[in-house]
Structure formats: C-alpha cells, structure tokens
KEZA-137757 format. One line per field, with one value per residue (C-alpha): residue number from 1; residue in one letter; x, y, z. Coordinates in steps of 0.05 Angstrom, whole numbers, plus 5000, padded with zeros to 4 digits. Layout:
N
num <- (NUM:...)
residuo <- (A:...)
u <- (X:...)
v <- (Y:...)
w <- (Z:...)
//
This chain:
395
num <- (1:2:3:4:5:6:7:8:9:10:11:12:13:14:15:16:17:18:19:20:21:22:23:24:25:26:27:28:29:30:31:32:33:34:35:36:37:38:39:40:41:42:43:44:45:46:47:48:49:50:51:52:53:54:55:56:57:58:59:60:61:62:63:64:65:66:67:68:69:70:71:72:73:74:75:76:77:78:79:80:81:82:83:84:85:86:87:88:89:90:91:92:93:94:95:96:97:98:99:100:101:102:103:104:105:106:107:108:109:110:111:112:113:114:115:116:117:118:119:120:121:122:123:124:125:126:127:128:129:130:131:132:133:134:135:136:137:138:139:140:141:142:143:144:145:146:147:148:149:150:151:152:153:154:155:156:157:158:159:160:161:162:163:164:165:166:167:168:169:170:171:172:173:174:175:176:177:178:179:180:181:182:183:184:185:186:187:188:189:190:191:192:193:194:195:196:197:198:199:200:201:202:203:204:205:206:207:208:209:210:211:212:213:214:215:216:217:218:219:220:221:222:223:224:225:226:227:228:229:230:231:232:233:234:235:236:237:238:239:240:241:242:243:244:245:246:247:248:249:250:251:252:253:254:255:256:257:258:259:260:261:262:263:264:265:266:267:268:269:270:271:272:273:274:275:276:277:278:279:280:281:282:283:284:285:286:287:288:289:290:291:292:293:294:295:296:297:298:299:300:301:302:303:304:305:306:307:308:309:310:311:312:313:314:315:316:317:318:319:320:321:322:323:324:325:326:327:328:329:330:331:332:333:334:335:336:337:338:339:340:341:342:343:344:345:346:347:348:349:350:351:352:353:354:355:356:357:358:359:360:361:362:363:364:365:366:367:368:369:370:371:372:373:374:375:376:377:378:379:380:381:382:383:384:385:386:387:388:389:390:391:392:393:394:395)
residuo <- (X:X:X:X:X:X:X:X:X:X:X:X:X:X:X:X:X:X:X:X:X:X:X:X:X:X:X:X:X:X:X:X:X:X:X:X:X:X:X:X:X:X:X:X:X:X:X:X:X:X:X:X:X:X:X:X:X:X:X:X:X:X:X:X:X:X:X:X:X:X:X:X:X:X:X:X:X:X:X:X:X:X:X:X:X:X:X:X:X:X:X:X:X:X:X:X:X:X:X:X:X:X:X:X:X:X:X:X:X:X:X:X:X:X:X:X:X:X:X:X:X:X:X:X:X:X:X:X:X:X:X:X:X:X:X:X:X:X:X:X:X:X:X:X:X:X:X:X:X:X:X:X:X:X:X:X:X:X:X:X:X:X:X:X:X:X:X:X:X:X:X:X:X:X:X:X:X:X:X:X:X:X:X:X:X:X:X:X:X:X:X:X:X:X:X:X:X:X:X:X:X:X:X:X:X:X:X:X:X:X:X:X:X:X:X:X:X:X:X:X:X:X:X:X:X:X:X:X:X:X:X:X:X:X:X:X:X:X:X:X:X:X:X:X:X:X:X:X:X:X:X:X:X:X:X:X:X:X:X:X:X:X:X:X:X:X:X:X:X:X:X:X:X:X:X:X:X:X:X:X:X:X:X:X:X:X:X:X:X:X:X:X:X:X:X:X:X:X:X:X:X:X:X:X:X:X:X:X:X:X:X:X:X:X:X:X:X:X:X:X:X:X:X:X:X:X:X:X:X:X:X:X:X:X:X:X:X:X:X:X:X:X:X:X:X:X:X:X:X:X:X:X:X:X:X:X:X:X:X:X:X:X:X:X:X:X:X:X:X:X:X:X:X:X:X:X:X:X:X:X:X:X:X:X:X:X:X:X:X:X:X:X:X:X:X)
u <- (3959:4010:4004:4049:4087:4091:4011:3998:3918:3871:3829:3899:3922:3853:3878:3941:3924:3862:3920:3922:3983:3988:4033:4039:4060:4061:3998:3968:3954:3960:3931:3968:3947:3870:3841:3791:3765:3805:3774:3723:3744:3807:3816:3883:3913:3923:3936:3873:3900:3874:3892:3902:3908:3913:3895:3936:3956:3885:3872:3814:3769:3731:3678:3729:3704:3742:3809:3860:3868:3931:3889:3849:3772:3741:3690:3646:3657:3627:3662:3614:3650:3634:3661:3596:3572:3642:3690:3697:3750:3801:3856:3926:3964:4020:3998:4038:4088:4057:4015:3945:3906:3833:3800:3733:3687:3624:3591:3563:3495:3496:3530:3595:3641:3675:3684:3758:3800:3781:3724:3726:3789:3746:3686:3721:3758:3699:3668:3725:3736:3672:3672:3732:3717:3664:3715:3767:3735:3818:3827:3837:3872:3892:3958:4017:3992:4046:4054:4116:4111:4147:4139:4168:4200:4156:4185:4101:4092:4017:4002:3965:3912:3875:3937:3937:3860:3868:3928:3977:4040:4059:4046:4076:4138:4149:4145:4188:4254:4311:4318:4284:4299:4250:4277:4231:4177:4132:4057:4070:4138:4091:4042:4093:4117:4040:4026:4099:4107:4043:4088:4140:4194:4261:4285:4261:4300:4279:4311:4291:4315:4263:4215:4138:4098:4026:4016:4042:3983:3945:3987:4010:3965:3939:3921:3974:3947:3961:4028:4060:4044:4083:4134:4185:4195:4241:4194:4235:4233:4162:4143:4194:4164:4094:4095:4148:4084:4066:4127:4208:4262:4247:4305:4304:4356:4352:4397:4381:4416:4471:4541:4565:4529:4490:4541:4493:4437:4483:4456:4383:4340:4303:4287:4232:4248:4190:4222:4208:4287:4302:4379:4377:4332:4380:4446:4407:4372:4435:4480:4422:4413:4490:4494:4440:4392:4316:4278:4213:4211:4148:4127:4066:4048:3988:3964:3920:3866:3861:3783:3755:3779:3802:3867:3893:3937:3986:4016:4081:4115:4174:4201:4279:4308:4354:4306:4286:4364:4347:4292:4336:4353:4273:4272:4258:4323:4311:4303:4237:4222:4191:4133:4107:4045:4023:4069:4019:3948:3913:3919:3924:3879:3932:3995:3953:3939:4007:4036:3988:4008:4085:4066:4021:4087:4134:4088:4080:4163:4171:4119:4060:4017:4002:4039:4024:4035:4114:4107:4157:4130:4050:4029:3947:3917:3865:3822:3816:3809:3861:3915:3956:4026:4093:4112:4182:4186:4169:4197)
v <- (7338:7389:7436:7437:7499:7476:7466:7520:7531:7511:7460:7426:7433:7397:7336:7336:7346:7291:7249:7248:7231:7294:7309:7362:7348:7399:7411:7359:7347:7269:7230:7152:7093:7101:7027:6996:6935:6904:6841:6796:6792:6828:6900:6941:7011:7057:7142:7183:7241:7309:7369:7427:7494:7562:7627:7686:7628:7601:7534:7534:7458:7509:7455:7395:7338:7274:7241:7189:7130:7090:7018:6966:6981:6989:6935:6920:6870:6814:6826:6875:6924:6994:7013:7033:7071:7109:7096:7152:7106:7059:7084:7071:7132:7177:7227:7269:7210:7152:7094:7108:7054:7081:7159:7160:7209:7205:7276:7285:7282:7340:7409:7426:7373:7423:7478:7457:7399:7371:7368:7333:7286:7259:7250:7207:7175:7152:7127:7082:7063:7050:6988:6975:6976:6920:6872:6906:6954:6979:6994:7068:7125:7158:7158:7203:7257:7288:7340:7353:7396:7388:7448:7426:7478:7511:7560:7591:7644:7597:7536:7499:7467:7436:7388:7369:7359:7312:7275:7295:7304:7238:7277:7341:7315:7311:7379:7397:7413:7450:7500:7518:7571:7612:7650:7703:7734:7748:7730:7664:7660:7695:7647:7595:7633:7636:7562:7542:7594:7557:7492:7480:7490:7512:7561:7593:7639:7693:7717:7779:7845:7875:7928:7929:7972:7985:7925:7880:7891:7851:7797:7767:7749:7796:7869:7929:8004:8059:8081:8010:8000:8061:8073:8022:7965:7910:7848:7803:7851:7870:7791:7769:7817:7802:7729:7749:7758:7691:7651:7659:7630:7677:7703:7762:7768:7829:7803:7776:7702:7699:7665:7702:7677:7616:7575:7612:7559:7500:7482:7491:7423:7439:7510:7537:7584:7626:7680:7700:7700:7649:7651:7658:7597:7558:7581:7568:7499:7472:7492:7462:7396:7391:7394:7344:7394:7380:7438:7459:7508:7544:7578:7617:7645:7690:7702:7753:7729:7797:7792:7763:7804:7743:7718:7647:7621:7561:7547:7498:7458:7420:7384:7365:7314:7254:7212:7277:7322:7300:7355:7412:7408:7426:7481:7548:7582:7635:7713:7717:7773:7817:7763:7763:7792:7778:7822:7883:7848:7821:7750:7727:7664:7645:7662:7624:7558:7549:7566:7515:7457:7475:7464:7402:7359:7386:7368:7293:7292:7299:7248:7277:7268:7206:7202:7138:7173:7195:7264:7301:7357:7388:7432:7474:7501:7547:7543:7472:7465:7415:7397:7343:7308:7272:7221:7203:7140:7182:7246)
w <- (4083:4079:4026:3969:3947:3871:3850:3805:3821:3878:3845:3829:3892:3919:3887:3919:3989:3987:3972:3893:3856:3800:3744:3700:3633:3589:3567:3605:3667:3694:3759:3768:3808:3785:3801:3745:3726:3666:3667:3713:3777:3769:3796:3755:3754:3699:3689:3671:3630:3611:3571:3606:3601:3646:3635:3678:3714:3729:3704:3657:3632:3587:3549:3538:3581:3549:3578:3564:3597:3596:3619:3574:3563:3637:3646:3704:3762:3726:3657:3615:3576:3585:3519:3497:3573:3575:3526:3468:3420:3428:3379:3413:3418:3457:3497:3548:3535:3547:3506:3517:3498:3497:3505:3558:3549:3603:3623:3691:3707:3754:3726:3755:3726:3677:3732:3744:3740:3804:3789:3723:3745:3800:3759:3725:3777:3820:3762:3752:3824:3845:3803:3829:3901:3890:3875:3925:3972:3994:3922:3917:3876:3934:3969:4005:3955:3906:3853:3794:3742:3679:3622:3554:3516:3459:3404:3419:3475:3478:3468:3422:3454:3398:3395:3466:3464:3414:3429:3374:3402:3361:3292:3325:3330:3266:3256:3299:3247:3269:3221:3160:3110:3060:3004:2968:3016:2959:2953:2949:3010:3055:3052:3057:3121:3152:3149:3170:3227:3263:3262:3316:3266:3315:3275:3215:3166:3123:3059:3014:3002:2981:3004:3019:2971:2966:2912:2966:3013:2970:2960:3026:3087:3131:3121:3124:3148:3103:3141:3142:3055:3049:3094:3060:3104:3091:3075:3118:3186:3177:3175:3225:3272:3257:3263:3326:3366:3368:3376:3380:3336:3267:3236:3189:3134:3090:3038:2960:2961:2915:2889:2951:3006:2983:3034:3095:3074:3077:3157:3137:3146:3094:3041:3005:2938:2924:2880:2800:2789:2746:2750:2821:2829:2785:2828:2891:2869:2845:2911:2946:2919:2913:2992:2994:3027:3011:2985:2945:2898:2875:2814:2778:2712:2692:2625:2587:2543:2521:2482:2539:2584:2620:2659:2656:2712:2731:2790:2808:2861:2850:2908:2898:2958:2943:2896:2846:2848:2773:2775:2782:2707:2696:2739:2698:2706:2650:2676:2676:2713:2668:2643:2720:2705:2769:2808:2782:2804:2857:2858:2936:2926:2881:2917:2982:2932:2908:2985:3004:2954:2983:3051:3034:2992:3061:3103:3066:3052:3129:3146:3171:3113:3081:3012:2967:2904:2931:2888:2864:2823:2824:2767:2777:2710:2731:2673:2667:2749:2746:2786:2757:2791:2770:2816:2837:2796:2725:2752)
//
C-alpha cells in the first residue's frame, strides 16, 4: 500500500496501509466496514470507535481499553449474544457523530493491546470478524485503505478527554453558548468564572473595575504570590489571563456596569451578577430582563453572633428568564455595601457554594441537568444546613 501523507502517527498509519478504512474525528478516532454477526446466520457491518488522544503529536491509548460500536449486540454464528463476553452497555448514544448503539469493552489476554491504537483497534476487530468469517469466510474490514482527518474547533488549547472517553459530546453541546457575560469578579464571580471557563462557552465576558488586594487572595480560587496580592491588578485582566492559559475566547472589561453602558450586555446569551451593589443590580437586572436576556443573580449575607463568637451565613440565587422577569421586583436593590461583612473575612467555601448553586440552576436552565422542580430562586442558611427552593410556578 502506498503510504499516506495525512496519518498523524505510525501505529495509525499501520491501519491504513493493511488496508483499514480510518477517520479522525475529533477526539476520536473511527475504523468502518468492521463485519459482525447481528443475528444467526447473518454477517453485518458497523464502525468501531475510540477516543483518542496525542501527546507532542504521538498518539497515546494510555489505560482506556473500551470502544463504541455503531452495530446491534454482536452475537455468535449460531445466535448467542455476547453481551455478557464483550459488551460493556447498551445505552444509545452520539459519539464522534454518529448513533452508537452499544460500548464493548473486552481486554486482551496477552499485554500489548493498549500500546497504540493498532493495536487495540485490531483487538477488537478480529474479535468481531472472526465470528464473522465462519458464516462468510470473504467477510473482512479491510479494503483500498484510506485516512481523513477532521479537527473540530475548540475554544481549549487541550482537549478534554474525559468527555470523549465517555461519549458526551451529546451533553457538550449544550454547553456550547455563544457568549456569556459575568459581572462582579468577587469571591463569589470568580468562582462563577472557574466552573464556567471549563465549559465550551464561545465567548465569555468579564466585568469589574476593581483591583486585587491582599483580602482577595482568600476569596477567589487559586493562590496569588506575594507580588501579584499587592501590585494592584485589575480583577478582570488578572483572571482573563489566568484562565487565558487554558482556552481562548475571554474577554476582559475593566469597567463598573452602569446607566451608561448597560446596552454592551444586550448580545450576551446569557449573565451572571455577582456584585454587593444593590442599585447596580437593580439597573442591571431590570435592563436585562427587559431585553429578554436570561440571567442569575447571586447574593450572600454574614452575620455576627457576637457572644458566641460565632458567624451565621446565607447564600442566594435567583434565576430571572421569561417565566420568573416577575422576580426582579425581589431582588435586593438597596446599597448595601457597607453590611458585607464578608468582604473583610475569609469565607471561600462560601463564595465556592453559592458560585456552585449558580452554575448548577445554568447548567439545568440550559438543559444539561435534569430539572423537575423548574427553580427559580435557591436560598442556603448555614446554620440550619438547609437549602430550601421556590419553584417557577410559586415564584
């Protein structure tokens, strides 16, 4: 066979020249035409697929053995399934764009199968065939040989490979918003921005004007050095660029939103508020759910119990879309400012919990979650551990 110009590593380009048919998807790598048994007597062809991933260019298994396999349950020549012998589940699925209808999973007897993906492609595609080839000894994977490569963009600089080792592009999708915006990059917005920045969001923009201080080391995720607490960096550029290492399409805005510029959130998908201004939040939530743009908005309180030496807490998230614009009347629009206690003490776990709560009700607005209980508003009390909700239908 000749060689081919376009396989990226030997072991792939193995499969092509013994006559393989190969595409690279992605994060997935795909062989066609595999012959199986899908039923007595009857010999069919389906796609065995794999994730895959390279390293400096080298493709690497590392310990994931399963594939997809677009075809029914294999079975033998005479009609015995092998669902129990080979088959890992039979969940219908996409994967690498196309229905897979069951996931095998069958390690070698002899080491080697996870040295490369020849190796572990032909594993399973002997296993396959040779069934086949009692029924129809011509029946065979191999052909004229062929290789195309297709990488889809990514707003990450690597991928993701739990989600192609699972199958998840389905669910991914979802994620995938154009642009989203987050206003406050406080303890609680910078959580907000860790979780959301590991989502293939297209373009996400930051809003504060405000400047990183010692306190806010311990308040956001991560750990500052001694130089970067004090050298007065603008909270938006230091966590653009941070979270600029791992993927493209973060915008830093050094600017406070007001009556002024409010219109620049007006082709955002969707907004998180996470700031302590009341007025502001009132201006912003009410431009917001006037354009019909969905949003969350997040809030804490901490209290003194001054003779035990004790602090109570609370924690908010009020989710605002077409069903709750009613909700932007409950918002708390006073200045509040000076009550946040919590500006002055280290309280990450609860800056994390009520980021986390945001992300959750997005994640469940959007789809991705399961949400029977269509929330619109979640309230935490700390000292009773409770976390109570207002669905859409009482909110």
């Amino acid at each position: 066979m000749p060689e081919s110009p376009t396989a990226p590593s030997p072991d792939v380009q193995r499969l092509v020249d013994e006559g393989y048919t190969v595409c690279i998807e992605g994060d997935y790598i795909i062989v066609d035409k595999v012959p199986y048994v899908s039923a007595p007597g009857t010999v069919s062809y389906g796609a065995i697929i794999s994730a895959y991933k390279t390293h400096n260019g080298i493709a690497q298994v590392g310990n994931d053995h399963p594939v997809w396999f677009t075809g029914s349950v294999p079975c033998t020549p005479t009609g015995q399934s092998l669902a129990n012998a080979l088959v890992a589940d039979t969940k219908r699925a996409t994967v690498a764009g196309r229905q897979v209808l069951c996931r095998l999973s069958y390690k070698a007897e002899r080491p080697g199968m996870l040295d490369n993906y020849y190796n572990k492609l032909t594993h399973y595609i002997r296993k396959l065939q040779g069934y086949a080839n009692v029924i129809d000894p011509a029946a065979s994977a191999i052909g004229n040989g062929s290789i195309s490569i297709r990488q889809k963009r990514s707003v990450f600089y690597y991928p993701n490979m739990a989600i192609a080792r699972e199958g998840l592009d389905a669910y991914e999708e979802k994620l995938k918003l154009p642009r989203i915006a987050i206003i406050g990059l406080g303890g609680t917005g910078s959580y907000i921005l860790d979780a959301l920045a590991k989502t293939p969001v297209q373009e996400i923009h930051l809003y504060d004007d405000d400047v990183i201080d010692p306190a806010t080391a311990y308040r956001m995720p991560g750990a500052l050095t001694f130089e970067e607490a004090h050298k007065g960096m603008r909270k938006a550029d230091y966590l653009g660029d941070l979270y600029g290492r791992m993927r493209d399409g973060i915008e830093s805005h050094t600017m406070r939103i007001d009556q002024s510029n409010v219109h620049e959130l007006d082709s955002c998908d969707f907004v998180f508020i996470a700031i302590d201004h009341g007025p502001s939040r009132g201006l912003i939530a009410r431009h917001l759910a006037d354009k019909g743009i969905p949003f969350i908005d997040v809030g804490m309180g901490v209290d003194r119990i001054a003779d035990d030496v004790k602090l109570i807490a609370r924690a908010r998230v009020t989710s605002i879309g077409s069903e709750t614009k009613s909700l932007v009347d409950r918002l708390p629009a006073a200045d509040d400012q000076d009550d946040a206690l919590y500006n002055n003490i280290q309280i990450a776990e609860l800056n994390a919990l009520n980021a986390m709560l945001a992300i959750i009700l997005y994640k469940q607005k959007i789809g991705f979650y399961a949400d029977e209980m269509k929330v619109g508003e979640l309230r935490y009390i700390l000292a009773w551990q409770r976390l109570t909700h207002s669905a859409l239908e009482q909110a």
